[in-house]
Every structure is written in structure tokens, then in C-alpha cells.
ZANU-130139 format. One record per residue (C-alpha): residue number from 1; x, z negated, y negated. Coordinates in pm, 1 decimal. Each point is the difference from the previous one (the first is absolute). Example, Ala and Ser with C-alpha at 12.3 -4.5 7.8 and 13.67 -1.06 7.14 Angstrom:
   nr        c1        c3        c2
    1    1230.0    -780.0     450.0
    2     137.0      66.0    -344.0
END
This chain:
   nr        c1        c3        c2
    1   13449.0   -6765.3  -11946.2
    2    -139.3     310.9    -161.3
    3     204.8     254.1    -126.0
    4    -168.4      97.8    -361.1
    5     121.7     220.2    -249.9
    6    -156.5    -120.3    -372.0
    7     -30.3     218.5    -277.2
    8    -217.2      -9.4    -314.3
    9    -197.0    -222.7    -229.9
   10    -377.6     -22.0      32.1
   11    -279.4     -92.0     252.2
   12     168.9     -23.0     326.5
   13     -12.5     282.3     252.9
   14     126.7     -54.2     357.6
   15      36.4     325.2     194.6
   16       3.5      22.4     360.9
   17     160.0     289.7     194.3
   18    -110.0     161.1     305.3
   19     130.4      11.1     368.3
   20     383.5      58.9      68.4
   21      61.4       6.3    -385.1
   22     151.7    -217.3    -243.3
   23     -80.7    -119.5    -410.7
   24     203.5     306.0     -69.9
   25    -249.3     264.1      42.1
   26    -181.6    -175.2    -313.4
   27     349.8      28.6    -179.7
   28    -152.3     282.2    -251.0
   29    -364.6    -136.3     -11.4
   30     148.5    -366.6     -77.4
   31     205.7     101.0    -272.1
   32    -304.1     188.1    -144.5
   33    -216.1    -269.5       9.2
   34     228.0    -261.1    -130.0
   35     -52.0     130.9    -333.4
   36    -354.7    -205.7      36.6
   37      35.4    -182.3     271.6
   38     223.0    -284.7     168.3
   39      60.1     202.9     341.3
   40      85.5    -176.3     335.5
   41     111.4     285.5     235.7
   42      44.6    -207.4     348.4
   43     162.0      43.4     324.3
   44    -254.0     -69.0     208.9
   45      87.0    -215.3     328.7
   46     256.7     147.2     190.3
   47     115.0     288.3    -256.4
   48     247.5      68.1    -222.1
   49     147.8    -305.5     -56.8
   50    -263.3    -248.2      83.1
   51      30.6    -137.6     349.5
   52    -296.5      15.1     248.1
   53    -246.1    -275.0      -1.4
   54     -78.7    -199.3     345.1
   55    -275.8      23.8      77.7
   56      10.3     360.0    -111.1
   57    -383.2      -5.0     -91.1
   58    -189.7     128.8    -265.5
   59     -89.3    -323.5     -94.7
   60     361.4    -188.4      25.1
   61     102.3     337.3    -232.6
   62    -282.0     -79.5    -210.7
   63      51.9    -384.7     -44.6
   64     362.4     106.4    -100.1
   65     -81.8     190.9    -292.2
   66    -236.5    -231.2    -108.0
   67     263.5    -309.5       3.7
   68     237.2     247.7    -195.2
   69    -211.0     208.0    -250.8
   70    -131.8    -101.6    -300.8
   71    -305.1    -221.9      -8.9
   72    -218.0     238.6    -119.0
   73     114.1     421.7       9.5
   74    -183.6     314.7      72.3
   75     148.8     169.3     331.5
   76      34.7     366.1      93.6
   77      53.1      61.1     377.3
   78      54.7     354.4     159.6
   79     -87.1      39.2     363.7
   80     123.7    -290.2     204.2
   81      64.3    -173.0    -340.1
   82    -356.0       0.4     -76.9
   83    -107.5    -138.0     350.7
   84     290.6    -310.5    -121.6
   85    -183.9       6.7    -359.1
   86    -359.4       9.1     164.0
   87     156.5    -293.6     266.2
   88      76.1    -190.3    -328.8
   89    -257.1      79.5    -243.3
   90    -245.3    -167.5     288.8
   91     210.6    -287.7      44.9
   92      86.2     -96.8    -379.3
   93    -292.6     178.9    -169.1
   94      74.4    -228.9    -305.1
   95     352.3     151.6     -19.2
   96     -79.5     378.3     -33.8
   97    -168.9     168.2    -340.7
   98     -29.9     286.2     138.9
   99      82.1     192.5     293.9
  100     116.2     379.8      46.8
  101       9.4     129.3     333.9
  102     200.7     338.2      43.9
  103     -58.5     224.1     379.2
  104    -121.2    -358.8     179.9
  105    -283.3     -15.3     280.3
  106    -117.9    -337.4     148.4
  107     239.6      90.0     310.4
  108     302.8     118.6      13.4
  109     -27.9     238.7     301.6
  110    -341.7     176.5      75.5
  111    -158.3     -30.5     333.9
  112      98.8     333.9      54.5
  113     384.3    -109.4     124.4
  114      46.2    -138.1     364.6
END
């Protein structure tokens, strides 16, 4: 189960945080936008309060927000929240409006680390 903190009226808006974060670092952002916007501000897969997925994949993550989220939402997803958003847009492209990707790269670590 996905821990989500909802805010807002409006066009929905699921935000994904980063690596070894939480929702909470959208806390100020969220409450901003919820003057326009019905914001979703998730735990992602084992953080904050949602537990991890098995198997911990970017595509079991993926198929988990889809089965939770609204049918149809835009997503914003900062670093390894926008590989998760990318993950899902490509796997439920009739689910996503519109997609905002924040400091993500098509891998997480560069070739450059042994």
C-alpha cells in the first residue's frame, strides 16, 4: 500500500520524490500547488511510510502507482522519481497527461562508477 498525502482540488498531480527521501520534501511545493491542483505527494516503495515492493523493480514500483493513482493525472518525478514516472509513463501511457521530469537521466549511475 502506498503511503499518499492528498491535498487540493483540481487536475490531479502525483509527485514523486527522489532517492533516500520521503513525500515530505514536497511538503511546501504541495501546499502551493493545491491551490490549483489535487496533489498526490507519495512515498515511493520502501520510504517514508510505504513499505518496499518485491520485486523491488522499476517496473513492480511502477505497476504500483498505477493500481493506486488516479486513472488519468499528470506526474512530476525528481531524480530517481522520474526514472519511476518514466518506468510508468511507458507502461500506462494512457494514464499520464503529462509528464515532468526534475534532475533524471535514463540510468541511475553513470558508467563512470565501478
Amino acid at each position: 500500500m502506498l503511503h499518499t498525502e492528498i491535498s487540493g482540488t483540481g487536475p490531479d498531480l502525483v509527485l514523486l520524490h527522489g532517492w533516500g527521501l520521503h513525500a515530505g520534501i514536497w511538503r511546501d511545493l504541495a501546499r502551493d500547488l493545491a491551490a490549483d491542483f489535487r496533489v498526490h505527494a507519495v512515498d515511493l516503495p520502501g520510504y517514508g511510510a510505504t513499505p518496499a515492493c518485491v520485486p523491488y523493480t522499476l517496473e513492480q514500483i511502477a505497476a504500483e502507482l498505477a493500481r493506486a493513482l488516479p486513472s488519468c493525472c499528470m506526474v512530476c518525478g525528481w531524480s530517481l522519481g522520474g526514472q519511476v514516472a518514466l518506468a510508468w509513463a511507458a507502461s500506462a501511457p494512457h494514464q499520464i497527461r503529462r509528464l515532468a521530469l526534475i534532475a533524471t537521466t535514463p540510468g541511475f549511475a553513470g558508467p563512470w562508477i565501478a
